[in-house]
C-alpha positions as CSV (number, residue, x, y, z in Angstrom):
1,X,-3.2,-9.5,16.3
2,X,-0.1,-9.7,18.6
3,X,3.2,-11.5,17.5
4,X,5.1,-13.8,19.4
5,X,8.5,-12.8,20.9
6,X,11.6,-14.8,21.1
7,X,14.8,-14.1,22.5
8,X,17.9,-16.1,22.5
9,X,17.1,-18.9,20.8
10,X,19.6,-21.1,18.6
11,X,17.5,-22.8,15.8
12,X,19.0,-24.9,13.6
13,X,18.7,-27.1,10.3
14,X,14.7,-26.2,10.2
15,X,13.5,-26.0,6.6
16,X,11.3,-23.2,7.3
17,X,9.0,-24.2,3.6
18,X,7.5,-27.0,5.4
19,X,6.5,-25.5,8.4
20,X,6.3,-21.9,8.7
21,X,8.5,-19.6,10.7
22,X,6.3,-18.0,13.7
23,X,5.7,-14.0,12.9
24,X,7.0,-12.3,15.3
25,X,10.2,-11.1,17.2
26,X,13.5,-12.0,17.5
27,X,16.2,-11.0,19.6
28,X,19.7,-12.5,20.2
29,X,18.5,-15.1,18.4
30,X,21.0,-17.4,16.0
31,X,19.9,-19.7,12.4
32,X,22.0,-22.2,11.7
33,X,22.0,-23.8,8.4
34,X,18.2,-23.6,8.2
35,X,16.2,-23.3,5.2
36,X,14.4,-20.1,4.3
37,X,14.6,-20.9,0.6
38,X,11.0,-19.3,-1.0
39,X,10.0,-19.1,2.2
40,X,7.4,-16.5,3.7
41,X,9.1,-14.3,6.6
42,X,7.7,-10.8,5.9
43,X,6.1,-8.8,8.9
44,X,8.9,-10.6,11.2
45,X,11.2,-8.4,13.4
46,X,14.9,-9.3,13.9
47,X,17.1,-7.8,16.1
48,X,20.5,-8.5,17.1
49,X,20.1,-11.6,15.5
50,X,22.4,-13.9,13.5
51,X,21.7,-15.9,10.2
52,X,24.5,-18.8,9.4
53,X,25.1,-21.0,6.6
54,X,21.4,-20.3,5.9
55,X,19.6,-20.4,2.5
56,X,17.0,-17.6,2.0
57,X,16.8,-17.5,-2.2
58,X,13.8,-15.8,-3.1
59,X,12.2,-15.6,0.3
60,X,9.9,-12.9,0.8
61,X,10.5,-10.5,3.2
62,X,8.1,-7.4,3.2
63,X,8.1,-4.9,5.9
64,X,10.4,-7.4,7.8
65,X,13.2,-5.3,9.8
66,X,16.6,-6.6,9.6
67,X,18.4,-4.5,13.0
68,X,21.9,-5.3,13.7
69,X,21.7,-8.8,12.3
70,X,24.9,-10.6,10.4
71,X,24.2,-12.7,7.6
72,X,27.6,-15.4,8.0
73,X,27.6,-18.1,4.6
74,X,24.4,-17.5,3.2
75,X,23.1,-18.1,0.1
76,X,20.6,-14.8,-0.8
77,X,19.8,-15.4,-4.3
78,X,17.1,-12.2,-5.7
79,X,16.1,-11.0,-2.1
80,X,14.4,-8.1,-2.6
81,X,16.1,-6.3,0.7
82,X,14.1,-3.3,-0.7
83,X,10.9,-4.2,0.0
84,X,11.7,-4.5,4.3
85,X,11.1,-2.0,6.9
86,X,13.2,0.8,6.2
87,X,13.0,2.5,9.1
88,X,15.2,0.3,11.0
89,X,18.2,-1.5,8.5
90,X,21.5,-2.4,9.9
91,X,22.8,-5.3,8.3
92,X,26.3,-7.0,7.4
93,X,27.0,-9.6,5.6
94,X,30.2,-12.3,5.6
95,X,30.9,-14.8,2.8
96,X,27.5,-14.8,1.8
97,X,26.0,-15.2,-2.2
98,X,23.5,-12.0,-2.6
99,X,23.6,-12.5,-6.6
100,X,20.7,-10.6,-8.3
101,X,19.5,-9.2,-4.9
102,X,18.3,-5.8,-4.8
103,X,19.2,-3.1,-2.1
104,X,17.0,0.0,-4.0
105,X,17.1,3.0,-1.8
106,X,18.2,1.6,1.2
107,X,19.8,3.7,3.7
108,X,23.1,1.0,4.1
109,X,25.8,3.5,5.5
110,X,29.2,1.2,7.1
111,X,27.5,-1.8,6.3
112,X,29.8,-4.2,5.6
113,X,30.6,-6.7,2.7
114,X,33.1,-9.3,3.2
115,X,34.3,-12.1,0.6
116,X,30.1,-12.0,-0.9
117,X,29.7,-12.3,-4.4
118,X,27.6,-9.4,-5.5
119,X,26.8,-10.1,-9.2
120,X,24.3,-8.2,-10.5
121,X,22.7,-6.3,-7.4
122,X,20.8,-3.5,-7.9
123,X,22.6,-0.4,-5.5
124,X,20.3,1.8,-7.4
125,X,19.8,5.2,-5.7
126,X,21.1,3.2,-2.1
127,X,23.2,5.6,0.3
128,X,26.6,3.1,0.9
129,X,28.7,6.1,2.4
130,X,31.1,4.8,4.1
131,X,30.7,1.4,3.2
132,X,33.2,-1.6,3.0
133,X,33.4,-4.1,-0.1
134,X,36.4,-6.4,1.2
135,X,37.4,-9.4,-1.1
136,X,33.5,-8.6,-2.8
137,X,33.0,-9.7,-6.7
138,X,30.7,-7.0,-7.9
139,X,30.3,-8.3,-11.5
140,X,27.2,-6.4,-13.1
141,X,26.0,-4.6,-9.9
142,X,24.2,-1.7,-10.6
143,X,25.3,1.9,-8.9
144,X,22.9,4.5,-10.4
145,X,22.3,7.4,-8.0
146,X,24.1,5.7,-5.6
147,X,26.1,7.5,-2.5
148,X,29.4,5.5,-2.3
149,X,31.1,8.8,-0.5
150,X,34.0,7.6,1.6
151,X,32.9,3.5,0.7
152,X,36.1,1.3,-0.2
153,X,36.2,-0.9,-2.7
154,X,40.0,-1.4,-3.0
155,X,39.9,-5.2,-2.3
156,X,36.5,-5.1,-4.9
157,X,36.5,-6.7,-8.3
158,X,34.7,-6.8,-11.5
159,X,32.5,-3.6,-10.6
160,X,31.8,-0.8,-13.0
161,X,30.1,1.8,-12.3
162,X,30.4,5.7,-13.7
163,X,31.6,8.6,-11.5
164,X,29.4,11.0,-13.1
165,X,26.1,9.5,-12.1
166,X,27.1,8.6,-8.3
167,X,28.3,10.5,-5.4
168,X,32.2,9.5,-5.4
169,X,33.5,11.6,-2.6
170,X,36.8,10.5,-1.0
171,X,35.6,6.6,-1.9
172,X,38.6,4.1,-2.0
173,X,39.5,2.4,-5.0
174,X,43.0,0.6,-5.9
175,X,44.5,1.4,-9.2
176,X,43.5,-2.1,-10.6
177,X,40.0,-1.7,-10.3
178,X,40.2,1.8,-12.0
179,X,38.7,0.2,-15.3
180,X,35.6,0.0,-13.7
181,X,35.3,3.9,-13.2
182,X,36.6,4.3,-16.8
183,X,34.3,1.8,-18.5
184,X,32.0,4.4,-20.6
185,X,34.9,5.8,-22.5
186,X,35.9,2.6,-24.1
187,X,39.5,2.6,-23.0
188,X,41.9,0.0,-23.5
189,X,43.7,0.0,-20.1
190,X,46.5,-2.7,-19.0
């Protein structure tokens, strides 16, 4: 079956539940304040694409591949980001809601996450070297296994997460949030 390909399109306020997006690929292409919201968009390729002011809550995204594309103002409530094509995932996102999202053994090296709230997102075993969590609220996210070598998290808040049981390496952290590498050994720190 061969997929349709589109290239630098602009589509905007579609609610993608009522009428289906078209498998297939596309590049250069922008979403503006469309509607993705429990809507079926697996086996889709995008590339160099741009999602804005989008809602995708609890689409479903299987083997979908996310290359170069920049999520701007989106609300991403429980994406399962771990079940798309992993051979190919270069994402960043800006000022978007990921809450209870999961990222489970993603390659996401540099990505970028700026002013997103993060609350409990599973970073289980996910390699973030190098990664950037500006102005991020990271309440209950899980790191377990995770590589956050040389990732910054100075502007983070709220995140706890245990140096013991992730690779730490030259990652940034500002002394406020140092209760969150601290949090298994109950201290009382001001």
């Amino acid at each position: 079956m061969s997929q349709s390909y589109f290239e630098d399109l602009t589509i905007e306020k579609m609610v993608f539940t009522e009428k289906p997006l078209a498998k297939g690929f596309y590049e250069g292409c922008t979403f503006s304040g469309c509607d993705f919201a429990n809507a079926d968009i697996s086996d889709t390729n995008f590339t160099d694409c741009a999602f804005k002011d989008c809602n995708l809550s609890l689409a479903k995204i299987v083997k979908t591949t996310f290359n170069h594309v920049h999520f701007t103002g989106c609300k991403m409530l429980g994406l399962h980001f771990d079940e798309c094509s992993k051979m190919i995932f270069s994402v960043q996102f800006t000022s978007c809601v990921l809450n209870l999202s999961s990222f489970f053994r993603l390659n996401m090296k540099k990505t970028t996450f700026s002013s997103c709230s993060l609350h409990e997102v599973d970073f289980t075993e996910t390699d973030l070297a190098g990664a950037s969590f500006d102005d991020c609220d990271l309440a209950g996210a899980i790191f377990d296994g995770t590589n956050i070598e040389k990732a910054d998290f100075r502007k983070a808040i709220n995140y706890t997460l245990d140096p013991d049981k992730n690779k730490v390496k030259k990652a940034r952290f500002a002394v406020a949030g140092l209760a969150g590498l601290l949090g298994k050994h109950n201290l009382d720190i001001h």
